[in-house]
Each structure stands twice: as structure tokens, then as C-alpha cells.
N, C-alpha and C positions, 0 to 999 in steps of 0.2 A: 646348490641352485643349478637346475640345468640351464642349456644353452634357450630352449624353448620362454622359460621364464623372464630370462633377457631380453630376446624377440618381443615379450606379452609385455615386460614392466615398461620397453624403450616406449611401442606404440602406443600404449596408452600416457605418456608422458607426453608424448606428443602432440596427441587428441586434446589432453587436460591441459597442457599449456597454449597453443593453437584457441583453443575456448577463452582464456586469459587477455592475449594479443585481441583477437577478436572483438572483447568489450571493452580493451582500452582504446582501442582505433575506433569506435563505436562513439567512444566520451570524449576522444579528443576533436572529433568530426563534428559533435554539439556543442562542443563547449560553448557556442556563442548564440543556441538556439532555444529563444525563451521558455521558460518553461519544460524546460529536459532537466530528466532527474538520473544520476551519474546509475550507472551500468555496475555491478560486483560481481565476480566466478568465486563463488568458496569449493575450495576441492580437497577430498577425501581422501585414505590410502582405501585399496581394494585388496582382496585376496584372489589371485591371477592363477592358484590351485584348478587343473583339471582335477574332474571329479564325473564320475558315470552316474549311470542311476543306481546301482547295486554296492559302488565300490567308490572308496577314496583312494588320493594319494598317502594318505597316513600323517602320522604326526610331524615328520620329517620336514615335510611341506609349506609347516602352515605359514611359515613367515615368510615367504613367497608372496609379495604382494605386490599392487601397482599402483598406479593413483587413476581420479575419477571426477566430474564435474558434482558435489554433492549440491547446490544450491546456484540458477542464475537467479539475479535481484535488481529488484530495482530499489534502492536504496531512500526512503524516505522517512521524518519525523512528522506522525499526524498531527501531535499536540503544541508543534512550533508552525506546522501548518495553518493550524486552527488560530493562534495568538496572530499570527500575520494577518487573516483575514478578519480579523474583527480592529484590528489595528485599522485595517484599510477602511472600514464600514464606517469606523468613527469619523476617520479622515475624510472622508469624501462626504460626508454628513455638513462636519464642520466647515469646508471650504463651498459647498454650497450656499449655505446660511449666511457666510460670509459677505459671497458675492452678490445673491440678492439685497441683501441690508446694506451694503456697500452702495450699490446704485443709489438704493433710502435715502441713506447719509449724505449722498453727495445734492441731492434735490432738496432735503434738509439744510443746509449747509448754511451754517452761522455768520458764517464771515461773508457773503458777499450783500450787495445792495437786493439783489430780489428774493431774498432769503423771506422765512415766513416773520421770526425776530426785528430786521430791519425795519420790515412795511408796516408790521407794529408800532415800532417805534417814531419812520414816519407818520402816521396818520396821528400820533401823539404830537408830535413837532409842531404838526402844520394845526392843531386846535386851539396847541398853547400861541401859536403866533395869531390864530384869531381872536384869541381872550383877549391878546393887548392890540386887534386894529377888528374891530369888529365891523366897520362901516370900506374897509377896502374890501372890492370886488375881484384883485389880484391875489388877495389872500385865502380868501373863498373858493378861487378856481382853483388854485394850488390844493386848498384838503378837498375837494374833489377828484384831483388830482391821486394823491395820494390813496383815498380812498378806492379808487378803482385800483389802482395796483394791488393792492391788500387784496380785495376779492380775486384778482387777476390771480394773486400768488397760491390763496386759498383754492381756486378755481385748478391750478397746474397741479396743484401738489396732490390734488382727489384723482385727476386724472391719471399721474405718475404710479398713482398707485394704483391704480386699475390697468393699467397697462401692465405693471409689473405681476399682480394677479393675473391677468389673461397669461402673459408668457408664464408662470410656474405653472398656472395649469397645461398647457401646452406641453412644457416641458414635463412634468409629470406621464400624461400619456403616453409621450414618447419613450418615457424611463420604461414605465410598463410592458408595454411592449415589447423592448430590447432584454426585460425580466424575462418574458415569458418566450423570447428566443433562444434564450441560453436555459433555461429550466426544462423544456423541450429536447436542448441540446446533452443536456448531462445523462437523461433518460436516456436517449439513443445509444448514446456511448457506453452506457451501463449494459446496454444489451448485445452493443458490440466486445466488449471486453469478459462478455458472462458467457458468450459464444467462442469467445477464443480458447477463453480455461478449459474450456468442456472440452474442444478440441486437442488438449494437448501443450498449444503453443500461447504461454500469457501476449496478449498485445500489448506491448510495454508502451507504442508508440499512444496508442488508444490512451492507457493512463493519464500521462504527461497530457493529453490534452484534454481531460475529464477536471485534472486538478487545477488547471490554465483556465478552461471552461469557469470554474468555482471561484476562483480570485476575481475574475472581469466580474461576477455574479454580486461577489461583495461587495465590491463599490458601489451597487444598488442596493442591497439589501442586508439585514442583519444574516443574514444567512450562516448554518451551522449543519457540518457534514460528518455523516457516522457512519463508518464502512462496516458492511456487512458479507461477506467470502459467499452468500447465497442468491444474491441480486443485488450486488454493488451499492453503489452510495445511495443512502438515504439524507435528504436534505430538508431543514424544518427552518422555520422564519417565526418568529416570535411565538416558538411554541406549534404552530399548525406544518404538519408535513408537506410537504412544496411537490417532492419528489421521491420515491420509493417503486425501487427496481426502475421498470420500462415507464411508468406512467406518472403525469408530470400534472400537478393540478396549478393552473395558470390565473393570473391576479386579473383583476377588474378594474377600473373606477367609476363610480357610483354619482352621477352627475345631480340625481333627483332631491339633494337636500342646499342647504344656503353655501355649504364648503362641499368641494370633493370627496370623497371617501374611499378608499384601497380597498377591496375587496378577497377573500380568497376564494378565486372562482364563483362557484353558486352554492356554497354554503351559508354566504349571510354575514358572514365572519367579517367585521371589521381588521385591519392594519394599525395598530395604534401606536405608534414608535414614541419612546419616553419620552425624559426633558433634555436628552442630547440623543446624538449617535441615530442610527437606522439605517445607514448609508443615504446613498440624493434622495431616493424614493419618502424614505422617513425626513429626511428636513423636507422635503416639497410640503408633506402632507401635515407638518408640523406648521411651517410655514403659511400654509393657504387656510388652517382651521384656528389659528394661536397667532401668531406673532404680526402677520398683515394684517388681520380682521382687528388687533387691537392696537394697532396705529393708527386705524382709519379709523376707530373709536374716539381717541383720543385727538385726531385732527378735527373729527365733527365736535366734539366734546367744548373744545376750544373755537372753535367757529361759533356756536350756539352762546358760548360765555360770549362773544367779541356783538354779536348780535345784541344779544338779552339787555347787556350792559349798557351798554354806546346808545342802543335803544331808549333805555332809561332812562340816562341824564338828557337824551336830545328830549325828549318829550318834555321836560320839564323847561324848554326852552322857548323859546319866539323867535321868529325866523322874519326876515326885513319888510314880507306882505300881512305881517303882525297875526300868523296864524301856528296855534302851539301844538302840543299833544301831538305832533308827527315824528312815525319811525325814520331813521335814517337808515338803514338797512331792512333787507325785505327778502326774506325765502323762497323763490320762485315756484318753489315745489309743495308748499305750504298751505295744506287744503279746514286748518282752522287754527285758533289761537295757543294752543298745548301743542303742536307740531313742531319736535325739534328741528332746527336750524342745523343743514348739514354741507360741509366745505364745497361741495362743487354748487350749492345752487342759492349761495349767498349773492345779493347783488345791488344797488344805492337804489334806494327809495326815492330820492329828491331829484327837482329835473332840472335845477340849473344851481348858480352860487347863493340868488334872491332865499333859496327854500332849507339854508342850514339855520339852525336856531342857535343861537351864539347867546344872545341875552336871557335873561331872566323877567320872570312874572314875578306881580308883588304877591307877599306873602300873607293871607287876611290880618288885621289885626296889629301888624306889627309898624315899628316905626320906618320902617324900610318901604312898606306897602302902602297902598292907599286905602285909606279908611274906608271908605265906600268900594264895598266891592262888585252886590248886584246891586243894578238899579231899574226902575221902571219908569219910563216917558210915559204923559199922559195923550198922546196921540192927539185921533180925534175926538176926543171924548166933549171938548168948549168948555165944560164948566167944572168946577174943583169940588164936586160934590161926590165923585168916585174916585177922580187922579190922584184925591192928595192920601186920599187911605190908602190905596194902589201903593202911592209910592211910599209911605210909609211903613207897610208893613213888609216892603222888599227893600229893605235897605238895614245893611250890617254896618257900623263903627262901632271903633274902641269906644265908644261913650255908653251906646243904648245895648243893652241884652235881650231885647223885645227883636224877635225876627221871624217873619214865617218860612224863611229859608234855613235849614238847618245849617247848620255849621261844619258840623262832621259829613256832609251829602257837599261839600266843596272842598277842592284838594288844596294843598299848601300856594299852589303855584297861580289860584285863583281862577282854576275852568270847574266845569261842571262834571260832575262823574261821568265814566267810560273815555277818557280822556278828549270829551268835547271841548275843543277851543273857546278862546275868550270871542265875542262877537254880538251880533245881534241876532235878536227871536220876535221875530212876528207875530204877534195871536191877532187873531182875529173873532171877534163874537158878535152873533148876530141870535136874534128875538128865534123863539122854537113855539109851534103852536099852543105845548102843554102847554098850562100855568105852570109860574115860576122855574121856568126851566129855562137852562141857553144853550148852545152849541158853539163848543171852542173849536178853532184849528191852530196848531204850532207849526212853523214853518221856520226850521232848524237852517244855518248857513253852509251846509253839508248836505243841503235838499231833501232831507227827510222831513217826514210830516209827521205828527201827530193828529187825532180825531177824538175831544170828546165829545158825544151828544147828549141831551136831556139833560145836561147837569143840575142838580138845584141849588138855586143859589136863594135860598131860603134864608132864615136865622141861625138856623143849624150848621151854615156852613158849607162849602164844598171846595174841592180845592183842582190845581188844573197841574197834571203831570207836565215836566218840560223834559224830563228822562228817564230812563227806564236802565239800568243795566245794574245786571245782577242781584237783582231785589233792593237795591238803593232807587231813591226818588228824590227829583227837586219838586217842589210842589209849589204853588202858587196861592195862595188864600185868599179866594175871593167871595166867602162867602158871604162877608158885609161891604164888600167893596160897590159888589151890586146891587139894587133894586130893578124890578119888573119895568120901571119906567125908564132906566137909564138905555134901554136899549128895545123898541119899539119897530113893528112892520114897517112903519112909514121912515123912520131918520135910517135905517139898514145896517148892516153890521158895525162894527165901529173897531180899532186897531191900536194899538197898542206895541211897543216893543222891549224887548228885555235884556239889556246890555251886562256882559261880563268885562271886567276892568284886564285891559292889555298889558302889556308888558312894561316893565320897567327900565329908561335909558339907561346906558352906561352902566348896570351889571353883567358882567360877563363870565356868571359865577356857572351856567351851562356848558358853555365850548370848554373854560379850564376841566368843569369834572367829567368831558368825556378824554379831554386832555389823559387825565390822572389814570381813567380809566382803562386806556388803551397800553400807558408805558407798564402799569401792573401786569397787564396781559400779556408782554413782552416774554414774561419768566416761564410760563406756562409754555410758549412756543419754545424758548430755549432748553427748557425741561423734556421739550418730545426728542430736540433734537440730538439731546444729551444719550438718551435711554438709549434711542437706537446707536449712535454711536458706542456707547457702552458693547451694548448687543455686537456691534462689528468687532469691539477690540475682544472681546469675550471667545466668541468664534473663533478669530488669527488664532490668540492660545490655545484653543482644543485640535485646531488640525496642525499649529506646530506639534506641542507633546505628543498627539499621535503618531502623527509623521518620524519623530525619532522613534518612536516606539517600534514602529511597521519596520524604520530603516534596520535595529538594530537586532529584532527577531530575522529578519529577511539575512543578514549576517549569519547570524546561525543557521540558519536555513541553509546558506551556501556553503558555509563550514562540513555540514552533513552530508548535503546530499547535491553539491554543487559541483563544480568541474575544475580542476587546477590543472593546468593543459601542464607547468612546468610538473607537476606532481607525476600528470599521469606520462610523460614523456620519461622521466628515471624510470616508471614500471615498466615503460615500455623498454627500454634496456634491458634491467633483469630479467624480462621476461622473454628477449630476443635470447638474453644467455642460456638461458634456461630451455628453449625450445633448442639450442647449440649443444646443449649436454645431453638430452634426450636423443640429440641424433647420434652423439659420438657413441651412446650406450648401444643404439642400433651397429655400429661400422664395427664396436667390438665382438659384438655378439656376430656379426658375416664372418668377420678375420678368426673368431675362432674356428667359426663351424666350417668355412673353407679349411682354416689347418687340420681338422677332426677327419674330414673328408680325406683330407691327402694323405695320412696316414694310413686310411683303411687300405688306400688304393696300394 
């Protein structure tokens, strides 16, 4: 080995270790800067052989070698990469879902007195406490009382969720947005780091913040990144490409249907994140098309039962001004009879404690009821020549089966069909110029009227509607009741009225069954508030287990391609040594070539 190859092996040893030092002073200067991925010199031996263009040094030579930077790196594992960000996607999915349903839960909330469970349960307390004092007016107030709180609670709980709804949507856009900031962001950097290669010199620093860029990205999105060495990362979200090389196609949301909708760009393309996972983006959207919309389903669901019910048994009831068939609850928003009853726009029907119906109506026919149930006064009529058929042929008892009121056209509770209260009906008839013809008017205690004219009240029969709903009829049979003479120009119309038999004291078989009614309905609200909570404790475990998952790939992550400041301080020793022995190899190869010199001389 000549002197020369000494000179050639020291300074490239130099250079090769110099490069070394270089990128451990490089990793130990990051060690604490997020998203730095550790620094590697792999280096080669060289053959440090001069050689012409015509002529070698010969075989002599060849082992004449030096050493050489063969490979700088930046040291990375994409497919532990990759397990980390979908780790985080799930995570940040789950602790979203979480914290929305958490708020739920806590407005939900079982245990306290203005809970939805409790006010059930009161408005049941305070009916059963009026079964047994039906005639106190402190008791009366009280489930009025109670009753507005129930609405009150129904009333918060629609609203909590509509607030909760407006803030995810909110918070959705803003997700979006901050998506399509960093989707934006990765393209550029693609194009900065695609310009560096071509130059010569990789932007290592570019990387580290292309793959940083990518992690924030997951906590929004499912997102999934495939390096390609001809235009950088390509990035895809449930299947549709987000990102590829410089150009970045950016998410929407789609305001124009009943739920939000994620868009990708102007393709048309829904977002549709499974039954977990998506990062925030996918729970928000999960959240505001699935999981709120069918809590508020379920809050109306049970609103309209609390309605429907409570409704029921009050109507079968009589209230202290002895008028029945009244709702106690009433849908403010409710533009016909089939319109469900929905939690924010329930509200008391009754306008004081006089108008709850606590007791019961007798029952036709039974020994409980009064045997007479319709009856007819003979008004003005003076003489028993039409009043007593009148009133015989409108008069039901256990005894007689002869009636011209049907039986089945009157409800158990003793009103008229369409839930017309018990009370009085005024007819009125008066002479019609035909022959044999009259003209009725009915004059209901709920100020409607009826009109029949030209009736004949011939032999054949005719008969006088008192109602009408839904193809049922009460009818009145007069058609031998009258003669042409009973009713004349000159004596003028003549009156009559038609009583339904009122309620019965001291059953308080009403207030108990909306009593019944309401504590049943208890389970139904404890039922919602169960699910969701379920829903919370279900969530806490998908973003714990992920969270270990993310922590323990993230571990290897660092094990790879992380920074061990005591690791890289011993190389940096050795590799002080070793730039130490590269120089001594230089001082031998001077000390000779000075001795070589002083010989010649």
C-alpha cells in the first residue's frame, strides 16, 4: 500500500465518519421534537485505486480501499405507521361519541328529582293521592302541579337535544374544514418533498412533517396513506382518494336533507362511517343521522304514549263542573286527530284543579250505573199525547230492550259518541209549510248545532240526528212521536231536551287508572335512559382498548424509528473514536512521508 492510499483511506474516513457524527448530533438535537423520525449513515468500503482512462493500477492494488457514505435514511416502519393511525381514528371516534352521549346521560339522569323517570312517577303519586281525596282542591293543585313539571321535563329534554344537535353540527363543519386544511397540507408537501428528490437533496425535514401532517388528519378521518417514490403520498378515506401527488380533493357538508351529509367534494359521494370508528368526522355524522335522531324518536315515542294514555283514562272521567270526555294533555303543534304528540310541544289541557276528572261515569246497564241513562223532558209540549212516547222510546233500563237509541252508539262511560259529554240538548221544532213535514234544530252544550228541515214525520217514520262522527249516529225517533197537529203556525215551535246521565260519586276508578298509567310509563323513560347510558359505557371501552392499542404500536414506533438520546450519546463516543483514529491514520501517513522525504534529501 502506498503512502498516497493512506492519505486517500484516512480522508475518506474522515468524511464517512464526520457524516456519522453529523446525524447523531442531528437525533440528539430532536430528540424531543414531535414527529422527528431518527436520522441513519450506512457506509460502505470504496476502492481508493487510481486508475486512468487507458490504464490501471493492476491487480496489486485492488485491496486498496476506503470507506464511503453508501445510504443517509430516515429511518421509518409504514405498516406500524399505519396500525397507529387507525388506532387513533378509532380513538378519537370513540371518545367523541362518548362525550356527546355523556352530556345525553347526564340530562337523562335517573337519579335526580327533575329527571324524566321521577316526574313520571310523580304525576302517578299525585292521581293516586287524588283517587283517595277526590273533592280536595290542594290535591288537585298539587297534580297540576306535577303535571307541568312533566311537560316542563319533556319540554328541557327536546330542547337539550336540539342544542346538542345544533353544536355537533357546528362541530362537524369545523372538523371539515380543519380536514380539508391538512389534505391541502399533505399535497403541498408532496410537492415540496417531490422537488427536493429531483434536486439531489431528500427534505427529511418535509417528511417528518408530511407523516405529523397524517396523524392530526386521523383523528378526523379514517384515513389510509400509500407512498408512492413518483408523487408522494397518496391518501384514500373510505375507499375514495382524498389526495394523490399535489392535488387534494376536499370534503363538504350537505345541509339540503333532514341529517347532514359529508361529502367528497363534487362528486356526489356520500361519507358513510360504519357502526364504530371514522375518527370525530365519522362519529359526528354517525351521531347526527343514527344515534340523536333515534333518541329524539324515542323521547317523542314516549311523550305521545304519556299523551295517548293519560288522555284515555282522563276522558272516561268527570271533572267537578260534571263535564267528561276531556283531554288532559294537549299537542300544541297538533294540526288533526292522527298527529303524533312530540316531547317539546306537549302541554295541560285543563285550566284550573275544577277541570281534572277524577271520578267515573256510570256504566249503562250495570248495577253500579243508573239504569236510566238517556232521557227526554216533555218541555213545552202541555199535553202527554206526544211526551210520553217521546219519552218512552228514549229511555234505556236493565228491564226494557225496546230503545230507539242504540246501545252500541253510547260509550261504557254513558256520553254520546265522539266523546260528547253527559249534559243537556235542546231540540227545538217548529211547523214547515210542506205537509207533514217539521224542522228540527239541536243545540249541543259545546255550542254546536244541528239542522234538520222538511223532516216527515209521517207513519213511516223519521228520525232526528243528535251526532254524527265517524259514521256512528244517535238518532231520535220521532216518527210517531208526532202528528201535524202537535205542532201548528199559530202555538210556534215547541222544545224539548235530552239529557245524558252524569257521573257517579265516589268512584275514583279514573284518577287511579291514569295513576296506573303513568307509574307503567316510568320504565319506558328508564329504558331510554338506560340505552344511552349503555351507549356511554360502550364508547369509554372502545376508546380505552384503542388507546392501549395506539399507546403500544406508538412504543414500537419509538423503538424503530425514535430517538434514545442515551443510545445515540455512546455512538456518539464511538464515533468521536473513530473520527480519532481516522486522524491518527492521517499523522502516520505525514510522519512517514516526511521520513521518506528526508531520506531523498
Amino acid at each position: 500500500m502506498s503512502v498516497n492510499s493512506l492519505f486517500d483511506i484516512g480522508s475518506t474516513s474522515l468524511r464517512a465518519v464526520g457524516e456519522k457524527i453529523d446525524a447523531t448530533s442531528q437525533n440528539i438535537a430532536n430528540a424531543e421534537s414531535e414527529g422527528y423520525r431518527r436520522r441513519r449513515v450506512s457506509l460502505s468500503s470504496r476502492s481508493v485505486a487510481a486508475t486512468g482512462l487507458y490504464a490501471s493500477n493492476g491487480a496489486q492494488d485492488v485491496t486498496s480501499s476506503g470507506v464511503g457514505v453508501e445510504q443517509f435514511e430516515r429511518v421509518r416502519d409504514g405498516m406500524l405507521v399505519a396500525a397507529r393511525n387507525e388506532a387513533r381514528s378509532s380513538e378519537s371516534a370513540a371518545r367523541e361519541e362518548g362525550r356527546v352521549l355523556g352530556v345525553l346521560e347526564g340530562a337523562l339522569a335517573t337519579d335526580t328529582d327533575a329527571g324524566l323517570s321521577a316526574s313520571l312517577q310523580g304525576l302517578a303519586d299525585g292521581f293516586s293521592n287524588l283517587a283517595n281525596n277526590p273533592d280536595s282542591q290542594g290535591v288537585r293543585e298539587s297534580v297540576l302541579g306535577r303535571a307541568r313539571q312533566l311537560t316542563d321535563t319533556f319540554g328541557r329534554l327536546d330542547q337539550r337535544l336540539g342544542e346538542l344537535t345544533t353544536n355537533t353540527e357546528n362541530a362537524l363543519a369545523d372538523n371539515v374544514e380543519k380536514a380539508n386544511g391538512l389534505l391541502d397540507k399533505v399535497a403541498s408537501l408532496n410537492e415540496q418533498i417531490e422537488n427536493a428528490r429531483a434536486g439531489g437533496s431528500p427534505d427529511y425535514a418535509a417528511e417528518d412533517q408530511r407523516d405529523q401532517t397524517v396523524k392530526e388528519l386521523s383523528k378526523l378521518l379514517p384515513v389510509e396513506a400509500q407512498e408512492n417514490r413518483s408523487d408522494g403520498y397518496t391518501l384514500t378515506v373510505d375507499g375514495m382518494t382524498v389526495v394523490q401527488g399535489t392535488e387534494a380533493t376536499n370534503l363538504s357538508v350537505d345541509q339540503s336533507g333532514d341529517t347532514p351529509a359529508v361529502e367528497f367534494g363534487k362528486t356526489g359521494v356520500e361519507f358513510t362511517p360504519g357502526a364504530e370508528g371514522g375518527g370525530e368526522i365519522g362519529a359526528q355524522a354517525r351521531l347526527l343521522n343514527d344515534t340523536l335522531p333515534g333518541v329524539q324518536s324515542d323521547l317523542d315515542a314516549l311523550a305521545d304514549d304519556v299523551v295517548k294514555e293519560v288522555n284515555a283514562a282522563h276522558r272516561k272521567g268527570a271533572d267537578q263542573n260534571g263535564d267528561t270526555g276531556e283531554n288532559f294533555f294537549v299537542d300544541k303543534s297538533a294540526t288533526g286527530s292522527t298527529s303524533k304528540n312530540t316531547a317539546g310541544n306537549i302541554e295541560l289541557n285543563v285550566d284550573g284543579p275544577k277541570d281534572i276528572a277524577a271520578v267515573a261515569t256510570p256504566a249503562l246497564g250495570t248495577p253500579g250505573g243508573n239504569e236510566t241513562a238517556v232521557t227526554i223532558d216533555q218541555g213545552d209540549f202541555g199535553d202527554g199525547s206526544g211526551a210520553g212516547n217521546i219519552e218512552a222510546r228514549l229511555t234505556k233500563n236493565s228491564e226494557s230492550g225496546a230503545s230507539t237509541v242504540e246501545v252500541s252508539d253510547i260509550t261504557d262511560d254513558g256520553n254520546l259518541p265522539g266523546d260528547l259529554e253527559g249534559g243537556t240538548f235542546d231540540v227545538t221544532v217548529k211547523n214547515n209549510t210542506a205537509p207533514d213535514k217539521l224542522d228540527f234544530t239541536i243545540d249541543r252544550p259545546d255550542g254546536s248545532t244541528s239542522t234538520e228541515t222538511g223532516v216527515n214525520v209521517g207513519s213511516g217514520g223519521t228520525t232526528i240526528t243528535l251526532e254524527n262522527d265517524g259514521g256512528e249516529t244517535i238518532e231520535l225517533d220521532v216518527g210517531t212521536a208526532f202528528v201535524d197537529g202537535d205542532v201548528t203556525s199559530a202555538s210556534g215551535p215547541k222544545e224539548f231536551s235530552v239529557t245524558v246521565d252524569n257521573s257517579l260519586p265516589g268512584d275514583t276508578g279514573p284518577a287511579q287508572n291514569i295513576a296506573d298509567v303513568a307509574s307503567d310509563l316510568t320504565t319506558g323513560a328508564t329504558d331510554l335512559a338506560a340505552g344511552v347510558g349503555t351507549q356511554v359505557q360502550e364508547a369509554a371501552a372502545k376508546e380505552e382498548a384503542q388507546a392501549a392499542v395506539g399507546e403500544r404500536v406508538q412504543a414500537q414506533i419509538e423503538d424503530v424509528s425514535g430517538v434514545s438520546v442515551d443510545q445515540q450519546l455512546s455512538s456518539l463516543i464511538e464515533q468521536q473514536q473513530q473520527f480519532a483514529a481516522s486522524a491518527q491514520v492521517l499523522t502516520t501517513a505525514r510522519e512517514v512521508s516526511s521520513t521518506l522525504l528526508s531520506i531523498a534529501r
